[in-house]
N, C-alpha and C positions, 0 to 999 in steps of 0.2 A: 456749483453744489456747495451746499452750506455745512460747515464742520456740527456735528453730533456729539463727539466727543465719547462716542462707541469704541471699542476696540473688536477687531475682525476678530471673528471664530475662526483660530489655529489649531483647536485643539485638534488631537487626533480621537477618531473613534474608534470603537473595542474590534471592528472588521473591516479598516480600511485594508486591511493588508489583502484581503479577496480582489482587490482590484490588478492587483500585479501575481494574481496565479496563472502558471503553463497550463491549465489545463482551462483556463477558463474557457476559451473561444474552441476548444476540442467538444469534439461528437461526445457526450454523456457517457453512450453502451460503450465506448472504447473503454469504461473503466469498470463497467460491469459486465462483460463478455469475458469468458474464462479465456477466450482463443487470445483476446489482447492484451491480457495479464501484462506479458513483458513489455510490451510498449508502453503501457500505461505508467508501470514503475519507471520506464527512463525519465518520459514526460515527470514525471513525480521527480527522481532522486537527482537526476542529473541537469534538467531544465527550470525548475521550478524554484525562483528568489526568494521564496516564501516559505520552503516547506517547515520550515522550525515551527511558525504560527497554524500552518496547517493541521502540524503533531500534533502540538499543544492543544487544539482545538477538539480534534476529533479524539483524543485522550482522554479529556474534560466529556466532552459527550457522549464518548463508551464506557466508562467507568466504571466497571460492578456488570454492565450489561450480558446477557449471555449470546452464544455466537451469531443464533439466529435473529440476534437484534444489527448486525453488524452487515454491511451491504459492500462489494466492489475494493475497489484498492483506493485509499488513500492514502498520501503522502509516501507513496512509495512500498508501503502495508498493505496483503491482501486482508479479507474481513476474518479468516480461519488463523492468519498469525497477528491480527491486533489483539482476537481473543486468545489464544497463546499466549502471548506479552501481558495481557492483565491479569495480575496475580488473583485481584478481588473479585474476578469473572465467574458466575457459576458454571457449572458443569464440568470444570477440571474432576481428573479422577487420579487412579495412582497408573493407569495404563496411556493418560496421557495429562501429565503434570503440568503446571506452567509455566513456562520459559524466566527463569529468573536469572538475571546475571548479575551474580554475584563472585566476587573473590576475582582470580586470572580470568583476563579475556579472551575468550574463543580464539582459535587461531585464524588468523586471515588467509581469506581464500574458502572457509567454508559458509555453509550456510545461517550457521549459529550467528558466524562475525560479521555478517552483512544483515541478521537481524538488531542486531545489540546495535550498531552502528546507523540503522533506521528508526527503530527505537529510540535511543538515548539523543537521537539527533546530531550526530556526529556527520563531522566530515566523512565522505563515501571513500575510503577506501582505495586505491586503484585494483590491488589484489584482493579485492570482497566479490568490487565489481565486475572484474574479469571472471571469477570462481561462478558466480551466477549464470554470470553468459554459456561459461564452459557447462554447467549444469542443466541449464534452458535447452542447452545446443542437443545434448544429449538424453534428454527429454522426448524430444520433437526426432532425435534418430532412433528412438528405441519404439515410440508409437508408430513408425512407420512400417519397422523391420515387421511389425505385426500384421504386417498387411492391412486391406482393404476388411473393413467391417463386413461378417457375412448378414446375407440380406434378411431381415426377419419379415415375421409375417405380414408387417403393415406395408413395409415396400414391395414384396411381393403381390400383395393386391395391388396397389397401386400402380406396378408395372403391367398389369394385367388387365 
């Protein structure tokens, strides 16, 4: 082979980092199914090498957007608290404001400090992450104690 006197294309491009995402080889619905919420954020916050460029990205592309532009969990973010977290988002009111962390940070272990900490891209917490878990857990015991949904009328025909 004959020398060219080219220099190899190293550069990096603007979404090489898509290539080393945890979610990439995962089922899609896992991140827009409300049932797989939690899973999807571990995949995200706790598996994912990438998630900082993830932020960044999906930040840059909800910007000013309003909720119902915003789809499924990314980076660890459902689409109801990305628009929370964007100040410049329409549809804030005064009965539900948007998440601004400013001054002291929320204390670890609630849900505030494992936003701010998804948000701002921080390192996860061990007590944010366990506060979720314990919150998730108790989530999923409270909908149960409720019982079985009673039958309305479309599964009544249809048992019928």
């Amino acid at each position: 082979m004959n020398y060219t006197g080219s220099v190899p294309d190293t550069a990096g491009r603007r979404l090489d980092w898509m290539a080393h995402m945890a979610c990439r080889d995962q089922d899609p619905n896992l991140f827009s199914e409300k049932e797989h919420e939690q899973q999807a954020r571990i995949i995200c916050a706790v598996h994912c090498p990438v998630r900082a460029q993830c932020l960044a990205n999906v930040q840059r592309l909800e910007h000013g957007e309003p909720e119902i532009r915003r789809d499924g969990v990314v980076a660890g973010l459902t689409a109801h608290e990305r628009w929370r977290l964007d100040a410049d988002a329409p549809g804030h009111d005064a009965d539900k404001p948007p998440l601004v962390f400013t001054g002291a940070p929320p204390r670890c272990g609630t849900q505030a400090a494992l936003l701010r900490h998804l948000w701002l891209g921080e390192r996860m917490d061990p007590e944010c992450w366990s506060g979720e878990v314990r919150r998730e857990r108790l989530n999923r015991v409270a909908g149960a104690a409720h019982g079985p949904k009673p039958p309305t009328a479309h599964r009544l025909r249809a048992a019928s």
